[in-house]
C-alpha positions in Angstrom: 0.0 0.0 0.0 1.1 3.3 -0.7 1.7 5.6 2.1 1.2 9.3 2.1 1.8 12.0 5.0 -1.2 14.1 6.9 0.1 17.3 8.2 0.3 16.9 12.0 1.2 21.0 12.3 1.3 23.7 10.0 2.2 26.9 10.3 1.7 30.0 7.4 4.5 32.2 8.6 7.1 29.3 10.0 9.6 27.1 8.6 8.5 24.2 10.9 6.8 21.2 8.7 6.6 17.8 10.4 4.3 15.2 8.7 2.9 12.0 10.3 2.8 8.9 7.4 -0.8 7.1 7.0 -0.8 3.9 5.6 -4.1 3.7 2.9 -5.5 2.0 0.0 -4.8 5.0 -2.2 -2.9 8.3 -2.4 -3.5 12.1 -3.3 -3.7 13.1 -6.6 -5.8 16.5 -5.6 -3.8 19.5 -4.6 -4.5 20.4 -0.8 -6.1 23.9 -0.4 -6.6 26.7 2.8 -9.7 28.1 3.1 -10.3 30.0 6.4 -7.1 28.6 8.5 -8.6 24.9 7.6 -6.6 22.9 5.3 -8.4 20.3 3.3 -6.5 17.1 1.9 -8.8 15.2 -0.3 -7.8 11.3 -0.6 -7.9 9.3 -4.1 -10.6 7.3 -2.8 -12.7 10.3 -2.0 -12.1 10.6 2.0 -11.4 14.6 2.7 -9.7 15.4 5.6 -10.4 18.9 7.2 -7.4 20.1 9.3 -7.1 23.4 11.6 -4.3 25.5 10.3 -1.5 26.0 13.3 1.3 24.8 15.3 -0.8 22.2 16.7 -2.4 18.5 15.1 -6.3 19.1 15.0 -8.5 17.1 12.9 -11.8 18.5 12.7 -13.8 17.1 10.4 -13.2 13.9 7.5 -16.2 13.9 4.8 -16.3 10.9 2.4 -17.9 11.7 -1.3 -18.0 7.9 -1.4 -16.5 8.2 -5.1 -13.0 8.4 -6.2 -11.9 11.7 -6.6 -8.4 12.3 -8.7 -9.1 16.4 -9.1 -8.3 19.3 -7.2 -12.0 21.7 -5.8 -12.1 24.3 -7.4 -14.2 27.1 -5.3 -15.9 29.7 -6.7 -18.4 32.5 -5.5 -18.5 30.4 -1.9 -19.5 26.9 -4.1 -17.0 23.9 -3.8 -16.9 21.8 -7.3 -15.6 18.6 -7.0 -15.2 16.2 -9.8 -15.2 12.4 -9.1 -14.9 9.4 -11.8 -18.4 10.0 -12.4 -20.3 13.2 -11.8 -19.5 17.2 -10.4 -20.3 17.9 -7.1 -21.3 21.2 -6.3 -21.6 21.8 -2.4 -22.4 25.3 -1.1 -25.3 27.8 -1.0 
């Protein structure tokens, strides 16, 4: 299995990076993005993992499409677009 790394801190204005390795079925084609001091790390397989900004690990939220998703969101006018194998996903009001 292929192992990819979560960011366990992360810090806009430091040099400090460390990264913890998770072991999973698949990797991460999609480029992370920062929206709000959350960072947002979608998996291969669909799982997104939604990450507080800052010197400290805090996972707050991991949302699974269900679908794999190869593609970086692309936001626009406050709407997330995600593309899976199959459809676009548009999530916001």
């Amino acid at each position: 299995f292929p192992a990819f790394g979560i960011p366990e801190s992360l810090q806009s204005s430091g040099r400090h990076r460390r990264l913890v390795t998770v072991r999973r079925s698949e990797g991460i084609s999609a480029s992370p993005v920062i929206v709000d001091d959350k960072l947002f790390v979608t998996t291969d397989d669909g799982q997104t993992f939604v990450m507080k900004t800052g010197p400290e690990f805090e996972l707050l939220h991991t949302n699974d499409i269900g679908e794999r998703t190869l593609a970086s969101p692309a936001l626009v006018d406050g709407m997330w677009y995600i593309r899976t194998a199959s459809q676009l996903i548009a999530i916001g009001n």
